[in-house]
Residue, then its C-alpha position, 0 to 999 in steps of 0.5 A: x044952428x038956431x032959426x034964424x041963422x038957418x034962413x039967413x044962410x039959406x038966403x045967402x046961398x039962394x042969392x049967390x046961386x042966383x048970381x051965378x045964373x045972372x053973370x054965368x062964368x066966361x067959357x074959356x077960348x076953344x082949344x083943340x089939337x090936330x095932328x096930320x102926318x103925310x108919308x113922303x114918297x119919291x118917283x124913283x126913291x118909294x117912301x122917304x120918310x114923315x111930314x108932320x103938322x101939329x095944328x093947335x087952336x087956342x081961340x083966335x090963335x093957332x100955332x103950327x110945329x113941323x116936324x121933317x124927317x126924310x131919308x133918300x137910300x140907294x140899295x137901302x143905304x142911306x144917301x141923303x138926309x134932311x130933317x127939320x123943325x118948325x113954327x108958325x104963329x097966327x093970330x086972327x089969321x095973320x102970321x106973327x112969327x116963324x122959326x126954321x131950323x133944317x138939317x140939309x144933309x148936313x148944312x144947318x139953315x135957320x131961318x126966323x121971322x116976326x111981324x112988324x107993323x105991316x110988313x113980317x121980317x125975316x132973318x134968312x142965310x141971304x140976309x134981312x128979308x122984309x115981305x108984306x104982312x100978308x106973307x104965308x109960309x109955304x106949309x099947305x096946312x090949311x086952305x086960309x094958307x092959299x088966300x094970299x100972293x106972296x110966299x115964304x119958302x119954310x126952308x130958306x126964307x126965300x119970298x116969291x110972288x105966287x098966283x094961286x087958283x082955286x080949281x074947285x072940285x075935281x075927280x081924282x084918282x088913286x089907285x084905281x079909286x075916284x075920289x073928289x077933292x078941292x084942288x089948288x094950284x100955287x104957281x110961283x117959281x114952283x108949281x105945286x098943287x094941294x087937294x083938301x076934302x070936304x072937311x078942309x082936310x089937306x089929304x096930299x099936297x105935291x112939289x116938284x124936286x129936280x124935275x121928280x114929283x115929291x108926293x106928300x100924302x095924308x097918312x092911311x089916305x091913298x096915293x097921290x097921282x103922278x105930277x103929270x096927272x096933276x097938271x091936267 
């Protein structure tokens, strides 16, 4: 290579290194995983089987995969069974879509949803549901979850109005250990009540089934408190 192709090429690379450093590369849109699994107990059944939430975050995006495997057994033989699968959507904190597919003992229920305009449309077993766009599925995965009035049943596609209240911290005991944790109460045609920690992590979240307390709580987390407990 003569000298002045040397000094040439040597410009040339000073130039485009230079140009890298004035227009730097776009850093793509964050992306990241969480996967939170709750143990499903029962008052009177013990464990009933997995809960799980796989929350993935692409930038302005996040998408939600339920995954529901849950057995009731009398004297360890199997009584009920109910499994699901679902999906939720969000983009820039607004639900987008939805997809449920659920076992109930045998009865299939699928359930669909899509946004439209300002309203999200859900295709349930009772039929066409139209609900306002700020509908959230009742999938405790996150606190922006609550900061709504209106929730759709992940199961039926059933649209209630709730209230919910923001209880602040509270001092909760687990088996013998206080803990403190954000609490929630969501009251529609349920009164359900969701602790988070000071990560905004749901640690446990709990519903009332036939006038049992259903506990669903973080995996390796302690328990959660009887229903009356949660009340108070």
């Amino acid at each position: 290579m003569t000298r002045s192709v040397r000094i040439s090429a040597i410009i040339l690379l000073a130039a485009a290194t230079g140009a890298a450093q004035a227009y730097p590369a776009r850093a793509a849109p964050a992306f990241y995983q969480r996967v939170y699994q709750y143990e499903i107990e029962d008052s009177t059944y013990g464990n009933l089987g997995t809960y799980t939430n796989i929350v993935m975050h692409d930038g302005d995006r996040v998408e939600v995969r339920t995954v529901v495997n849950a057995v009731v057994r009398i004297l360890g033989i199997p009584f009920f069974r109910e499994s699901a699968q679902r999906l939720e959507q969000w983009q820039n904190g607004r639900l987008v879509a939805f997809r449920s597919n659920t076992d109930d003992n045998g009865t299939k229920i699928d359930v669909t949803g899509k946004a439209q305009g300002d309203h999200f449309v859900i295709d349930a077993p009772t039929g066409v549901i139209t609900a306002p766009a700020r509908v959230h599925p009742s999938n405790p995965w996150a606190a922006q979850n609550f900061s709504t009035d209106t929730m759709m049943s992940t199961k039926t596609g059933e649209v209630v109005k709730v209230k919910v209240t923001d209880c602040g911290e509270k001092t909760v005991t687990f088996n013998g250990k206080a803990m403190r944790l954000h609490q929630y109460f969501i009251d529609g045609t349920k009164h359900q009540v969701v602790w988070l920690n000071d990560k905004g992590v749901v640690v446990a979240f709990q519903t009332p089934e036939h006038g049992a307390a259903i506990n669903f709580v973080l995996k390796d987390a302690p328990h959660a408190p009887p229903m009356q407990q949660a009340f108070e």
